[in-house]
MIDOSE-1310 file (N, C-alpha, C; in nm, 2 decimals, decimal comma, always signed):
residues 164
xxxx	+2,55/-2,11/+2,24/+2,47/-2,19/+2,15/+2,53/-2,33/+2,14; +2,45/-2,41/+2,13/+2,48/-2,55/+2,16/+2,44/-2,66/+2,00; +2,52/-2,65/+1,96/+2,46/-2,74/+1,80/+2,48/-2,88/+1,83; +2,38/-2,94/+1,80/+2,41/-3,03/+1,81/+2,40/-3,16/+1,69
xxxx	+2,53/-3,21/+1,62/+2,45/-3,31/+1,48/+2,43/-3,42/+1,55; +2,31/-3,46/+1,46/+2,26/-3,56/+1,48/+2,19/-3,60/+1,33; +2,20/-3,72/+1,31/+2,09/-3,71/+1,16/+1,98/-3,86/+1,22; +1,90/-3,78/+1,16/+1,77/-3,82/+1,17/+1,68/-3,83/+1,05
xxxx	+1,55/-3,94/+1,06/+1,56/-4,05/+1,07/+1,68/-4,17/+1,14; +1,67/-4,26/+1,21/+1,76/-4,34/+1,26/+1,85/-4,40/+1,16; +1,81/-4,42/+1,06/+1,86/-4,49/+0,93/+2,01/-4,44/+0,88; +1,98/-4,31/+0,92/+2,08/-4,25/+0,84/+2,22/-4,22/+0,95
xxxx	+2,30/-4,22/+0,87/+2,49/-4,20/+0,94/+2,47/-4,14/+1,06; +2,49/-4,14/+1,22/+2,53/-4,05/+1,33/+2,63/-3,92/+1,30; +2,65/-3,83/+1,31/+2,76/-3,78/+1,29/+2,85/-3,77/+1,39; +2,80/-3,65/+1,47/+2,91/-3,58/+1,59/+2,85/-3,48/+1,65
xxxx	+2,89/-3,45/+1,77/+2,84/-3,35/+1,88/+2,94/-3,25/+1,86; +2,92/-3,13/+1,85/+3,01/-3,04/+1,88/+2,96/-2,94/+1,97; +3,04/-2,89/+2,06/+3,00/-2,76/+2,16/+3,04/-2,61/+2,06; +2,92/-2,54/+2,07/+2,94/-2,44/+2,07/+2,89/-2,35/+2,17
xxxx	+2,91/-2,16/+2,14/+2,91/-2,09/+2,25/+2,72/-2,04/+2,25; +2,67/-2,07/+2,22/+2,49/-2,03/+2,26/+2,41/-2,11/+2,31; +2,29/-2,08/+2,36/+2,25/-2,23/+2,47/+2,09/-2,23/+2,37; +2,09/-2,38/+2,43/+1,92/-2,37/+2,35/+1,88/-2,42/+2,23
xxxx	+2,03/-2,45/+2,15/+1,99/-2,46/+1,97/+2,04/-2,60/+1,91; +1,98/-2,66/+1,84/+2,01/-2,77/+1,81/+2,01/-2,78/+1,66; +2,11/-2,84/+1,60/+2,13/-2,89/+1,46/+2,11/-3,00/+1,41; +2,01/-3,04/+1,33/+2,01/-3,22/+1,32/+2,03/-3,26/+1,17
xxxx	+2,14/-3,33/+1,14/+2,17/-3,24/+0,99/+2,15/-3,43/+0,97; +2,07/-3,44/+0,82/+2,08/-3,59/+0,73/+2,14/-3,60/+0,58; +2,31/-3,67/+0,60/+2,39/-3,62/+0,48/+2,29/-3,72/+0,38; +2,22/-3,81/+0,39/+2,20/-3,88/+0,25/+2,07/-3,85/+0,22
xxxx	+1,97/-3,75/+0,24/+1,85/-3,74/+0,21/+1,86/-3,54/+0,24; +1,97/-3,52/+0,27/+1,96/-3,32/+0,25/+1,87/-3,28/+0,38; +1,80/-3,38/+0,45/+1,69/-3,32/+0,53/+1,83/-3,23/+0,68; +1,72/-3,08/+0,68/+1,84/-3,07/+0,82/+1,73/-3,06/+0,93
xxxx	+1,69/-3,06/+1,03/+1,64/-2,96/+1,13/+1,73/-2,91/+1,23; +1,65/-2,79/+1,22/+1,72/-2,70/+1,33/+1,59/-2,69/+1,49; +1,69/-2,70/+1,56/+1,57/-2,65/+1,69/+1,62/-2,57/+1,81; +1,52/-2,47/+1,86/+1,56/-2,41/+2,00/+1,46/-2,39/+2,08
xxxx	+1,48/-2,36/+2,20/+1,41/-2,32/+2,32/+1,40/-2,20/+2,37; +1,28/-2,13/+2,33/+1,24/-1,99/+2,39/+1,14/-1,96/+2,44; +1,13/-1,88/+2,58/+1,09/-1,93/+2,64/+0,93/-2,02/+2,68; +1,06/-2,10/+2,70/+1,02/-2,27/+2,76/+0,95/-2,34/+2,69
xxxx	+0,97/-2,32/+2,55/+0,91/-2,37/+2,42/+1,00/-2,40/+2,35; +1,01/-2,52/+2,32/+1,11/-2,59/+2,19/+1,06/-2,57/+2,10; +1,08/-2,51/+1,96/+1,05/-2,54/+1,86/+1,11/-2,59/+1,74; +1,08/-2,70/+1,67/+1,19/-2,78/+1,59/+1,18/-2,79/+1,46
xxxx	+1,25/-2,73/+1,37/+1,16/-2,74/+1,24/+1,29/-2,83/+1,15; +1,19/-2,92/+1,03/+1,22/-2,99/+0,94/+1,21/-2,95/+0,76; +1,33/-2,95/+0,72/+1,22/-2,89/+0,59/+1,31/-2,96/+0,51; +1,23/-3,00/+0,41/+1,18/-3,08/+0,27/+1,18/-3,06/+0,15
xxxx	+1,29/-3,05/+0,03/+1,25/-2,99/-0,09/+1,13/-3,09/-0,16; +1,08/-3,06/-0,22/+0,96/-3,11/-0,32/+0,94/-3,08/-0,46; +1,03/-3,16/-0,51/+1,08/-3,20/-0,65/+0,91/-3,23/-0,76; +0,86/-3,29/-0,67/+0,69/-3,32/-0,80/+0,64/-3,22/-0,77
xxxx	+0,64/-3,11/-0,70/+0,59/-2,96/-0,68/+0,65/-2,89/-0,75; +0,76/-2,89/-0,83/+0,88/-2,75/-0,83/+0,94/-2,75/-0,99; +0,88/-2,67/-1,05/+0,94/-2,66/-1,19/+1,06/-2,49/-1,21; +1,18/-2,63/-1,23/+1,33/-2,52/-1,23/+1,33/-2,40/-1,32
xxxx	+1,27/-2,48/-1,44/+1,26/-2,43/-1,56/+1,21/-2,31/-1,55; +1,11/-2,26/-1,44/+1,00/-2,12/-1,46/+1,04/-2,11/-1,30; +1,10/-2,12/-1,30/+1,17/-2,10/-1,13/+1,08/-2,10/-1,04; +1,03/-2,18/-1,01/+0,95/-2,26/-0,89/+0,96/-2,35/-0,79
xxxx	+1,02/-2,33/-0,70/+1,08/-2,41/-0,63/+0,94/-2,45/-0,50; +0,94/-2,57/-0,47/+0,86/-2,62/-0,35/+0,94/-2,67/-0,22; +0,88/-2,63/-0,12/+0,94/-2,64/-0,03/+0,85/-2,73/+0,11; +0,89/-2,82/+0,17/+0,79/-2,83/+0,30/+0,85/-2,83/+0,42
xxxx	+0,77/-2,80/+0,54/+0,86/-2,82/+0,64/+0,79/-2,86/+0,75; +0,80/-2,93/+0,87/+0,75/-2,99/+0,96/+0,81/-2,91/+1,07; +0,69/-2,87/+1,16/+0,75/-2,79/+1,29/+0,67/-2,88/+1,41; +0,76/-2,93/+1,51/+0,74/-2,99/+1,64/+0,74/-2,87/+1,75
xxxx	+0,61/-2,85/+1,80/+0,63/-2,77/+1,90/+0,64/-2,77/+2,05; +0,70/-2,81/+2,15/+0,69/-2,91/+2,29/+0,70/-2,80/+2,37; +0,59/-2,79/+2,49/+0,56/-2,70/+2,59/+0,65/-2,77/+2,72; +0,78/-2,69/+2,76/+0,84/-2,70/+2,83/+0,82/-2,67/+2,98
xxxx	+0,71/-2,54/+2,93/+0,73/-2,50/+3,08/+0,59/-2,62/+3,19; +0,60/-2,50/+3,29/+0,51/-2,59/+3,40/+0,38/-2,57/+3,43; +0,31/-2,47/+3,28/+0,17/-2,40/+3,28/+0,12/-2,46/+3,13; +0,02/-2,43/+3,12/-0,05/-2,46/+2,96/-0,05/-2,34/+2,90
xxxx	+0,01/-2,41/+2,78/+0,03/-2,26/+2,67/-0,08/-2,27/+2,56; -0,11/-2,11/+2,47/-0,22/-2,18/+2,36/-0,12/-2,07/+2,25; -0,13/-2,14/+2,14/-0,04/-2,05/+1,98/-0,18/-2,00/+1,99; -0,13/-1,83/+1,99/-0,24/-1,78/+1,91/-0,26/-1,72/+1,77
xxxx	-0,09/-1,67/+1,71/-0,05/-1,58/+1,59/+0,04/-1,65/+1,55; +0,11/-1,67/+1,43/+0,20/-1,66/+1,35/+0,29/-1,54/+1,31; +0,38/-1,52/+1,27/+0,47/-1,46/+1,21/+0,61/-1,51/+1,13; +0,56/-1,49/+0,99/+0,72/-1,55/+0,95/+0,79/-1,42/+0,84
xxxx	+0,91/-1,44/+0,83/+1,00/-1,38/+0,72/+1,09/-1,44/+0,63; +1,07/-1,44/+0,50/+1,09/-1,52/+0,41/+1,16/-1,48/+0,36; +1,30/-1,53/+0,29/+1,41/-1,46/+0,24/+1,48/-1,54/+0,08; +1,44/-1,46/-0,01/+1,47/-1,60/-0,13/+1,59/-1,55/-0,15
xxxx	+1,67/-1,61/-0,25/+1,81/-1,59/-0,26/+1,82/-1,46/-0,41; +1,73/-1,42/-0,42/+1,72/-1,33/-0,54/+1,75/-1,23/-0,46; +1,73/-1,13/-0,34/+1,69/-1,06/-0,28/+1,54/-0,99/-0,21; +1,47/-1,11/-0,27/+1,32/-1,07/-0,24/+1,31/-1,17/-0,07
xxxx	+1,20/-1,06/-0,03/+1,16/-1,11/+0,11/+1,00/-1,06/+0,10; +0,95/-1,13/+0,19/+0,81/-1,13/+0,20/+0,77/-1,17/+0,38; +0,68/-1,16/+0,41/+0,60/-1,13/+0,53/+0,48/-1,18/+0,56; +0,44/-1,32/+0,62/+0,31/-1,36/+0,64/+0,32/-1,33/+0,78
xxxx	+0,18/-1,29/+0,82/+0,12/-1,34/+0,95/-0,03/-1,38/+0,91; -0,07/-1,45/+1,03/-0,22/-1,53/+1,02/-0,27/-1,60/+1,22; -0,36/-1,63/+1,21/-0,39/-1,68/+1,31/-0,37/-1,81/+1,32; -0,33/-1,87/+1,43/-0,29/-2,02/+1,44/-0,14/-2,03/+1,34
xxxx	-0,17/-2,22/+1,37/-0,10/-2,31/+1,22/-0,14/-2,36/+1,15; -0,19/-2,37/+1,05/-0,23/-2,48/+0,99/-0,43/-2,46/+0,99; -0,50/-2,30/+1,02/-0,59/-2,38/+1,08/-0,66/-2,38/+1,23; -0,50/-2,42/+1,27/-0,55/-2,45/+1,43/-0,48/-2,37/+1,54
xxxx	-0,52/-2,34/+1,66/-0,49/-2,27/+1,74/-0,47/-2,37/+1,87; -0,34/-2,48/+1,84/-0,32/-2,55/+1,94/-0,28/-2,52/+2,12; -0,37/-2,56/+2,22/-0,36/-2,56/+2,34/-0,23/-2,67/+2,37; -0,16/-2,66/+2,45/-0,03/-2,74/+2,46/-0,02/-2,75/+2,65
xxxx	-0,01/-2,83/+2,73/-0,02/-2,86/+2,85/+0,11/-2,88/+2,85; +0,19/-2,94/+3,04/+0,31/-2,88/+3,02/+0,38/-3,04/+2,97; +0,49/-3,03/+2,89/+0,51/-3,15/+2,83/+0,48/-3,20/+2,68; +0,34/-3,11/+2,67/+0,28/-3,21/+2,58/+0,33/-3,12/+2,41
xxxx	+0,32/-3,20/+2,31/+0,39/-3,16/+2,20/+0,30/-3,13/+2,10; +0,35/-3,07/+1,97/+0,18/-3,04/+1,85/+0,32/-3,04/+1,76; +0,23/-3,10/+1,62/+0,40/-3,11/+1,50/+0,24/-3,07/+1,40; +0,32/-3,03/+1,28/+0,24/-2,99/+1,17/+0,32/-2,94/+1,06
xxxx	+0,27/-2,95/+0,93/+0,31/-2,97/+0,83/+0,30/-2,86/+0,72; +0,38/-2,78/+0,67/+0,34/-2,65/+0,61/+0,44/-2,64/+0,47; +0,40/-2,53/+0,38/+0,50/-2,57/+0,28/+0,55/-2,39/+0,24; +0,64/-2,38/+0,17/+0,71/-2,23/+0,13/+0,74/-2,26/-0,06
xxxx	+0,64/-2,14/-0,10/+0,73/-2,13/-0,25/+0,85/-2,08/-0,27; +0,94/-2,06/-0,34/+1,06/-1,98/-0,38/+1,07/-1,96/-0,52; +1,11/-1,88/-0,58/+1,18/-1,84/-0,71/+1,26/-1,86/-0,72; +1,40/-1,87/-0,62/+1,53/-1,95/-0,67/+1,56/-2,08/-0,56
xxxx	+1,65/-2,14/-0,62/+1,73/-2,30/-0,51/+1,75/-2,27/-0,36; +1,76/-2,14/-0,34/+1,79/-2,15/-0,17/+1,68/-2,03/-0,15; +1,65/-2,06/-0,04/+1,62/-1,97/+0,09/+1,62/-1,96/+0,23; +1,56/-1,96/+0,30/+1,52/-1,93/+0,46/+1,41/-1,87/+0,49
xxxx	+1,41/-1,90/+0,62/+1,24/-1,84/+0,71/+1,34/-1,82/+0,82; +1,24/-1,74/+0,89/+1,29/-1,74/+1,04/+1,14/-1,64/+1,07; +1,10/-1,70/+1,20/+0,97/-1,64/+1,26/+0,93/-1,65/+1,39; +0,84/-1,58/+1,46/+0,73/-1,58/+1,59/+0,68/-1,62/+1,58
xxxx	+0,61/-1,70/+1,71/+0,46/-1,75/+1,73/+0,46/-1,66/+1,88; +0,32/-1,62/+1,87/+0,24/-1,57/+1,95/+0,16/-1,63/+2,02; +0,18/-1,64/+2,18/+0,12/-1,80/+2,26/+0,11/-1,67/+2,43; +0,02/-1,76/+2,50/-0,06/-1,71/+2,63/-0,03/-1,80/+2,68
xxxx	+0,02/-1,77/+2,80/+0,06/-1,85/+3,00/-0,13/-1,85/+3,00; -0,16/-1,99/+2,99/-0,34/-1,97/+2,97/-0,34/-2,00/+3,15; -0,25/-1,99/+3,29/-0,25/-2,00/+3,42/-0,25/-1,84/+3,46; -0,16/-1,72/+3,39/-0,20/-1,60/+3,40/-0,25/-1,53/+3,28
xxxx	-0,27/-1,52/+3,20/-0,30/-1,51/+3,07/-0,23/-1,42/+2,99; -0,11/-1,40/+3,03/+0,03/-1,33/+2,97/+0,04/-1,34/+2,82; +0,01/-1,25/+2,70/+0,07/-1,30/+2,62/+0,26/-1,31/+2,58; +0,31/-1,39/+2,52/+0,48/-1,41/+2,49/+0,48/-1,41/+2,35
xxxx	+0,55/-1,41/+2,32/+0,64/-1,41/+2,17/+0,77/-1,53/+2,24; +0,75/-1,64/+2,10/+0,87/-1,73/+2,11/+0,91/-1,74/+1,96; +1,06/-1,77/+1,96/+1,13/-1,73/+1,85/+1,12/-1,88/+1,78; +1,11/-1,83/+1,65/+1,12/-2,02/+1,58/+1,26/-1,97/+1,49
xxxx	+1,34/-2,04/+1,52/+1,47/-2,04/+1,47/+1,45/-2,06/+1,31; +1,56/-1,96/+1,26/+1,62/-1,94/+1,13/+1,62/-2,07/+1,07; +1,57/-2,09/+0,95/+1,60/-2,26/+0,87/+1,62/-2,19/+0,72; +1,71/-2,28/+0,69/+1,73/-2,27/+0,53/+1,63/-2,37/+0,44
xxxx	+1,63/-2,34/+0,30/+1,55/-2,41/+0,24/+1,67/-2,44/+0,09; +1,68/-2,53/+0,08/+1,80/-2,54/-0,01/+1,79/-2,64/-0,10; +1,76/-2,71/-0,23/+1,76/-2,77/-0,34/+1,86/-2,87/-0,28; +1,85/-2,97/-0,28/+1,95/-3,14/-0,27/+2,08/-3,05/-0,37
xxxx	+2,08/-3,04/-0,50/+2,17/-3,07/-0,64/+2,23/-2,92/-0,58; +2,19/-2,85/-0,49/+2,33/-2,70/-0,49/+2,43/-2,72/-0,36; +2,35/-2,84/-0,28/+2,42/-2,86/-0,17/+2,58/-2,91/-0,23; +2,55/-3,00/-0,31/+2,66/-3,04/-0,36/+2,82/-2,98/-0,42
């Protein structure tokens, strides 16, 4: 595995590259705004997600935490792919987990040619300051019509004020 920091938006501090031992995964961590993404490649699909706490959404007080997160998805390989399913697993820091699937994202059932990219914008409740997702998408080789499973890497969901 290969992390790699970076912070993004450009605005914000460079950090540092470090090698690690797994291939495929990237870390893009932003010390002045909390934002991290994480991203990997499976197969031949990058997927890159961003996530966002959302403070005018989120009352502490009745434990409601809002969350958003932006996922970039870039078709690597050298065929056209189409998302057909979802799958995520939701992990709050209470010990509760939960289980979506659905068709598409957002809605849509994006066709991706080879190269070409799809980003979209989705959001997670929680009951306490931290959690995580980690999930599948469900996509067809639309040149043999194979269905695959590609892995969307593990992301945390974390409150600015606990980072600290």
């Amino acid at each position: 595995m290969r992390f790699k920091y970076r912070c993004t938006p450009p605005h914000f501090i460079s950090l540092f590259n470090k090698k690690l031992a797994a291939p495929a995964v990237f870390l893009y961590l932003s010390v002045a705004n909390k934002i991290v993404m994480v991203s990997k490649v499976s197969e031949g699909i990058e997927i890159s997600v961003e996530t966002f706490y959302q403070p005018d959404y989120s009352n502490p007080l009745q434990s409601e935490f809002m969350f958003a997160y932006r996922i970039s998805i870039e078709n690597k390989n050298s065929f056209p792919v189409k998302l057909h399913r979802r799958h995520w697993q939701i992990f709050d820091s209470n010990g509760q987990n939960r289980e979506v699937d659905g068709e598409g994202v957002v809605g849509v059932q994006p066709t991706l040619n080879p190269g070409e990219k799809y980003q979209y914008v989705s959001g997670c409740n929680l009951r306490t300051e931290m959690g995580r997702m980690i999930g599948t998408y469900q996509m067809e080789n639309l040149s043999t019509k194979k269905i695959f499973e590609v892995a969307i890497p593990s992301f945390e969901m974390v409150v600015p004020f606990k980072n600290n």
